[in-house]
N, C-alpha and C positions, 0 to 999 in steps of 0.2 A: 408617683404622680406624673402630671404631665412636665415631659423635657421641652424646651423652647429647641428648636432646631438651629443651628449656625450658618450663617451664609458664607460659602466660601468664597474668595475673593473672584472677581474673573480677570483671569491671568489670561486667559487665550481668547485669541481673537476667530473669529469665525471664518473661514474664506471658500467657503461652499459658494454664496451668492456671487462673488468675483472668480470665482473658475466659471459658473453657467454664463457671467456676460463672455469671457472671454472665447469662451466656446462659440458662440453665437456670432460673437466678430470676424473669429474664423471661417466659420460659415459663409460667414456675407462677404469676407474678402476674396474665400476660393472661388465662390459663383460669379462674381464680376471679374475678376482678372482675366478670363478666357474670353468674356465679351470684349473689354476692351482694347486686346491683344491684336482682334483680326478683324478682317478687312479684306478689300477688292482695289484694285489700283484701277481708278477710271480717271480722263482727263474730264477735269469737271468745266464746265462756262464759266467765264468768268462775271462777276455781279458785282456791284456796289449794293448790297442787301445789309440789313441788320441779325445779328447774329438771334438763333433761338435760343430765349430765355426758359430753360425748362429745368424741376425740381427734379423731377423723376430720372434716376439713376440710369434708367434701362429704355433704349429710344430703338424701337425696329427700323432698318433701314436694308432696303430693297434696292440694290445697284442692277444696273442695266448696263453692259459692256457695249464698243464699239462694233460688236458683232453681231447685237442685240442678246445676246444670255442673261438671265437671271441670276442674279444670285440675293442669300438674305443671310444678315447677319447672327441669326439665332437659327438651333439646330443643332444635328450632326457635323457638317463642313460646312461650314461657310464660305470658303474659299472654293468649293468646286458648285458648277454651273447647276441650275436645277429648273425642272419645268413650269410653263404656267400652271399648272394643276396644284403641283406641290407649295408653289409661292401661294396659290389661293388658301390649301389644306393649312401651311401653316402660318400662315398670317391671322385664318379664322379661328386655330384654336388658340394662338396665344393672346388674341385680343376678348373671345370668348373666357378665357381665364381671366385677364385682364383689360377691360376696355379703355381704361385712361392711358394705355401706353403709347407715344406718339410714333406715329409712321411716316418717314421721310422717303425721297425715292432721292439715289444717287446717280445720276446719268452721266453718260459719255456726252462732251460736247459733239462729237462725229455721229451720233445714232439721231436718226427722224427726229422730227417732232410727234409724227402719228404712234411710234411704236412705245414713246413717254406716257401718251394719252393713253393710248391702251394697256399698260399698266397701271393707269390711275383706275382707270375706270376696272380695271381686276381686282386690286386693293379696295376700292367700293363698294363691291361687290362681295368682296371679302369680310366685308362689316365695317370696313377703315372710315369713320365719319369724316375726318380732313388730313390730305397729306401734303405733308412740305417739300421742297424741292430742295436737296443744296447747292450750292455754289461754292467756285472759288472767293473766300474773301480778299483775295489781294486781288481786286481789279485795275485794271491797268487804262 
């Protein structure tokens, strides 16, 4: 006749689903630690401004040397100078992947005001709908 089947206890615990988060954390830890590792040494103006309040992890920021060079923080080097062209190329596609990403320009207090302007208006041009300027916050 028919046998009733037995449940066996459940003695083990499952840890598939907590290895895929932990993978995934690793992920998102490898891929931002290179971003926020580098950088460009510019002297920046000094402002009494309020700090940007922003959610998003990942802020492209476009420095401008007292020599006038480009440089952007996403890429291959970030640290070494690169042209208007390329600053347009990729600024478009990473905003084109992502357009919520905010675009800051980081300037030398020693460089123009015109050559600031004409990297806003490249970044515009670029598809950047508004870009921020930083500042020193310790103003004096």
């Amino acid at each position: 006749m028919y046998q009733r089947r037995r449940r066996r206890p459940v003695s083990e615990m499952n840890v598939v689903p907590y290895i895929d988060v932990m993978l995934v954390l690793l992920i998102i830890f490898m891929a931002t630690a290179s971003v926020i590792a580098q950088g460009v040494n510019v002297d920046l103006p000094k402002a009494n401004a309020q700090t940007l309040e922003t959610e998003e992890e990942i802020i492209m920021i476009v420095s401008i040397d007292a020599q006038g060079q480009y440089y952007l923080n996403v890429g291959d080097n970030p640290d070494q100078p690169i042209g208007a062209n390329a600053v347009a190329a990729l600024v478009r596609s990473r905003l084109q992947a992502d357009p919520t990403i905010p675009v800051v320009v980081n300037g030398d207090r020693n460089i123009s005001y015109e050559k600031v302007i004409d990297l806003m208006v490249l970044l515009q041009n670029s598809g950047a709908s508004s870009v921020g300027l930083m500042t020193d916050p310790n103003a004096t």
